[in-house]
C-alpha positions in Angstrom: 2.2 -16.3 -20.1 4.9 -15.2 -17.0 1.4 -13.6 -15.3 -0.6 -16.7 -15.3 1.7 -18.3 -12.7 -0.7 -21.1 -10.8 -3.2 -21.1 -13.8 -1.5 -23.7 -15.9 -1.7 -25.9 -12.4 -5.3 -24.9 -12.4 -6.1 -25.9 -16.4 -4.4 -29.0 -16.1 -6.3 -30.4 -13.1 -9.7 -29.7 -15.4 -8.4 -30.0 -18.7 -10.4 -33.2 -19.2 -13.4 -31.6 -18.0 -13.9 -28.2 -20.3 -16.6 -28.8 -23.0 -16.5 -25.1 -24.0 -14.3 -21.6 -24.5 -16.8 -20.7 -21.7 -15.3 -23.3 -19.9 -11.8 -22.2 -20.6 -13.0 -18.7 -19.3 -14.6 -19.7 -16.2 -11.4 -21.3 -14.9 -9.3 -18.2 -16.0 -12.0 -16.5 -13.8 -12.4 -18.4 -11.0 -8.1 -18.5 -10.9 -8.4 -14.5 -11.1 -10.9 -14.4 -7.6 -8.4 -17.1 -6.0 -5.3 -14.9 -6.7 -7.3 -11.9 -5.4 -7.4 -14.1 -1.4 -10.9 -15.9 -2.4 -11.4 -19.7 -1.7 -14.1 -21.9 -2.7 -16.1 -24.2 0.2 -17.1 -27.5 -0.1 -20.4 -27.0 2.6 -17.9 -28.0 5.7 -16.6 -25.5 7.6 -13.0 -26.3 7.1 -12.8 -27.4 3.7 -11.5 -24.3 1.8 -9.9 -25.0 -1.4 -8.3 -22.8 -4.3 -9.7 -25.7 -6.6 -13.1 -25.4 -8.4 -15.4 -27.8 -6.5 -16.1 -30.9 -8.5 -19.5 -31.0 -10.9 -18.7 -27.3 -11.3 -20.4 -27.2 -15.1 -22.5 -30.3 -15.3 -25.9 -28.5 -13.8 -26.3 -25.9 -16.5 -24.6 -25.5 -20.1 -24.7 -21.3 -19.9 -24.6 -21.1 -15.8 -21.9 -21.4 -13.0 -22.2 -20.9 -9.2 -19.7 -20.8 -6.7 -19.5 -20.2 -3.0 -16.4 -18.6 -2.1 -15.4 -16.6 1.7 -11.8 -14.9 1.9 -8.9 -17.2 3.1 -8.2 -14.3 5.6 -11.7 -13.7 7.1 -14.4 -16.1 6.7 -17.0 -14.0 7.8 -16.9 -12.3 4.4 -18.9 -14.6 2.1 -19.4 -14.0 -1.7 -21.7 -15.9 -4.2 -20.5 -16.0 -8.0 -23.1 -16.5 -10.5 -21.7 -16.7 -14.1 -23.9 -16.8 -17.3 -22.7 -17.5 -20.8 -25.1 -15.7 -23.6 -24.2 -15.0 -26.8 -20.6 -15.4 -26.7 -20.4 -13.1 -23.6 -19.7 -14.2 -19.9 -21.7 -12.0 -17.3 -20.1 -12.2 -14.1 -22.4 -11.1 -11.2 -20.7 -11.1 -7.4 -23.0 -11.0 -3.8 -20.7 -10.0 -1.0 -22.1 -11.0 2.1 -25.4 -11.1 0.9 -25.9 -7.2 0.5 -22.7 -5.3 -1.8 -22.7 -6.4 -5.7 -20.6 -6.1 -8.8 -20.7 -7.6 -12.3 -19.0 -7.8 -15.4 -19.2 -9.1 -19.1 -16.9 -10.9 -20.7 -16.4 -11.1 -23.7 -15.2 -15.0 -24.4 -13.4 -14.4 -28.0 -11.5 -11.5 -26.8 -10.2 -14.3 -24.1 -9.5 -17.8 -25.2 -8.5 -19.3 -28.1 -10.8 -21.6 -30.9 -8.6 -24.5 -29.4 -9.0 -24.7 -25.5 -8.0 -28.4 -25.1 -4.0 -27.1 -24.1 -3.5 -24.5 -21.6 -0.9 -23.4 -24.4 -3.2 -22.8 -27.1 -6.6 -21.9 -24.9 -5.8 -18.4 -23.6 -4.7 -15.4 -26.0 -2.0 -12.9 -25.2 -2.5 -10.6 -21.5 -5.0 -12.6 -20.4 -4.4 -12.2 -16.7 -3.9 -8.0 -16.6 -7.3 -8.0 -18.8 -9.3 -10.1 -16.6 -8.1 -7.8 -13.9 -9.1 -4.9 -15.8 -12.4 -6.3 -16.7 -12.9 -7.4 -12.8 -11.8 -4.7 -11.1 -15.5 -3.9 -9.5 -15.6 -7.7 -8.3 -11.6 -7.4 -7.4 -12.6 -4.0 -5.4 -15.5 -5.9 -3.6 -13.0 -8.6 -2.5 -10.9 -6.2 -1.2 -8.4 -7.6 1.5 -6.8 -6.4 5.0 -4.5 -4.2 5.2 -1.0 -5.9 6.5 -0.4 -4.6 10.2 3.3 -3.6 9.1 2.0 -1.1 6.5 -0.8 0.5 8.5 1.9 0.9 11.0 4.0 2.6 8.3 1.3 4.6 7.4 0.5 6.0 10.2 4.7 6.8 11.2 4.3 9.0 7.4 1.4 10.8 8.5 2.7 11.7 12.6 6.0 12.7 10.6 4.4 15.1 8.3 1.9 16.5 11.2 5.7 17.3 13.4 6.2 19.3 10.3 3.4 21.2 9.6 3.4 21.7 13.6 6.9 23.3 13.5 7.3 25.3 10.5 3.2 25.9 9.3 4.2 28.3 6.7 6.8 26.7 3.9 7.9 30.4 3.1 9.7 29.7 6.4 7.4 33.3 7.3 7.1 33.5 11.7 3.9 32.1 12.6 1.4 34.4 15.3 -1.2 32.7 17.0 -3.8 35.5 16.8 -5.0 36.1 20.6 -8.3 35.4 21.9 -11.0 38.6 22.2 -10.5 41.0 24.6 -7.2 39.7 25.6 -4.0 41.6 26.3 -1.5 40.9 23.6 1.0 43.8 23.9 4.4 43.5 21.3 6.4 41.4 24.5 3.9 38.3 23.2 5.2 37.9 19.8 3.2 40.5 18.3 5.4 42.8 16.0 2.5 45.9 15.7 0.8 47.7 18.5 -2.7 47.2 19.4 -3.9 50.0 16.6 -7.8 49.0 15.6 -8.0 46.2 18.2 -10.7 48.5 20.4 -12.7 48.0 16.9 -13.1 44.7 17.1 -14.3 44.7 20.8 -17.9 46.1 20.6 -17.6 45.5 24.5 -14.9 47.2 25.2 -12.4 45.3 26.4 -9.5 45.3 24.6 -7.4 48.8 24.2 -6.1 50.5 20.7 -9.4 51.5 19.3 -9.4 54.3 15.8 -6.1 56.3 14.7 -8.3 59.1 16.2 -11.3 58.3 18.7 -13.8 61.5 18.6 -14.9 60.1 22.4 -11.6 60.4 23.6 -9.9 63.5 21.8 -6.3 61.9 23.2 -2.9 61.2 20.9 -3.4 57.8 19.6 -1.2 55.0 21.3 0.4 54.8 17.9 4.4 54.7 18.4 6.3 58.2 17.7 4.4 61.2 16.2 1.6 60.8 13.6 3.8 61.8 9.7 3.1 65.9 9.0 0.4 66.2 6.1 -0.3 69.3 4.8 -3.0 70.5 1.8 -5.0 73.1 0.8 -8.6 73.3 -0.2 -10.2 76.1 -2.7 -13.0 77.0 -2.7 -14.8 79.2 -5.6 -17.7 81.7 -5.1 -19.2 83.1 -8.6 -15.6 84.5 -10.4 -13.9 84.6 -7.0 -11.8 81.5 -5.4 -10.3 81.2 -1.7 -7.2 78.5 -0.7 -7.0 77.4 2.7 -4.0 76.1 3.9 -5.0 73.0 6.3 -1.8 71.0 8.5 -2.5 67.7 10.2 -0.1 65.9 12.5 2.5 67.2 14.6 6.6 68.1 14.1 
């Protein structure tokens, strides 16, 4: 019972009032929303109250509804309807007249055959089931996020951008901003391999270091140092007969 601190408060200002397990529930229900930041109104303005408003189960023996608005913002309204049917509590929840969630309850699983002590009314983890059981309703109600851990927040996430701006690779590899099209980026840049292949890139013809070997321009490629010697030999046969040819590429 260590989670249902303010509920015992809550059963004993209504005690005399429950005629039902349903009863019992609603309260437990109705304490869950208030624990959540909900309040109930009275019809003025002011009037907010954690308390159920009084005559809340004399209309109907199987319906409830309450009129609640967030203690923090009272331009978020929400309407509880509750039904009892069959020994199961349907919760159904109108946030500001447009978002809805529901939920059934059922009342056994809850509270007790005896519900005239707050002792003997409510069974064992009441208050993390009803959370678990309410968690679309708890999600509507939502809350605002405290300026202190937004500002938190957002320290965490310039921190990890410094980071990732600093050292993008993990591998602790040198990072090289690849240069835009066409535009000189010789070794002096930060570029640790000459321009080889760049030319293919550049339909346009902009940017130098085109093929290893450019039939247009018949020239040494601007490769560094001398192109490695390659030598092999190609036979060719002719009925019986066969002729090797010695071929040599590169230069010594």
């Amino acid at each position: 019972m260590s989670d249902l601190v303010g509920l015992e408060v809550l059963f004993s200002s209504r005690a005399s009032e429950l005629r039902s397990k349903a009863d019992a529930l609603v309260l437990a229900v109705h304490w869950t929303l208030v624990n959540a930041g909900l309040r109930t109104t009275s019809g003025e303005e002011t009037a907010l109250s954690e308390l159920l408003p009084s005559g809340w189960n004399e209309k109907s023996d199987d319906a409830y509804t309450f009129d609640y608005v967030r203690s923090d913002d009272r331009n978020q309204t929400f309407l509880v309807k509750i039904v009892f049917a069959d020994g199961i509590l349907i919760v159904s929840m109108l946030k500001n007249q447009r978002d809805t969630a529901s939920a059934s309850l059922l009342v056994d699983k809850f509270v007790g055959d005896d519900f005239t002590t707050f002792r003997s009314a409510y069974l064992t983890n009441l208050g993390s089931e009803l959370e678990k059981q309410l968690s679309d309703s708890l999600k509507l109600v939502g809350g605002k996020q405290s300026s202190s851990s937004s500002t938190a927040r957002c320290s965490d996430c310039d921190k990890r951008r410094d980071v990732l701006l600093e050292d993008p690779d993990p591998t602790g590899t040198p990072y090289h901003r690849p240069a835009p099209l066409g535009s000189s980026f010789t070794e002096d840049e930060g570029n640790p391999l000459p321009p080889v292949g760049r030319g293919d890139l550049d339909p346009i013809g902009r940017s130098e270091g085109g093929m290893l070997i450019d039939p247009r321009r018949l020239i040494r490629p601007p490769y560094p140092g001398n192109l490695p010697r390659c030598q092999f030999r190609l036979k060719r046969f002719t009925g019986n007969q066969s002729t090797t040819a010695l071929i040599q590429t590169g230069h010594t």
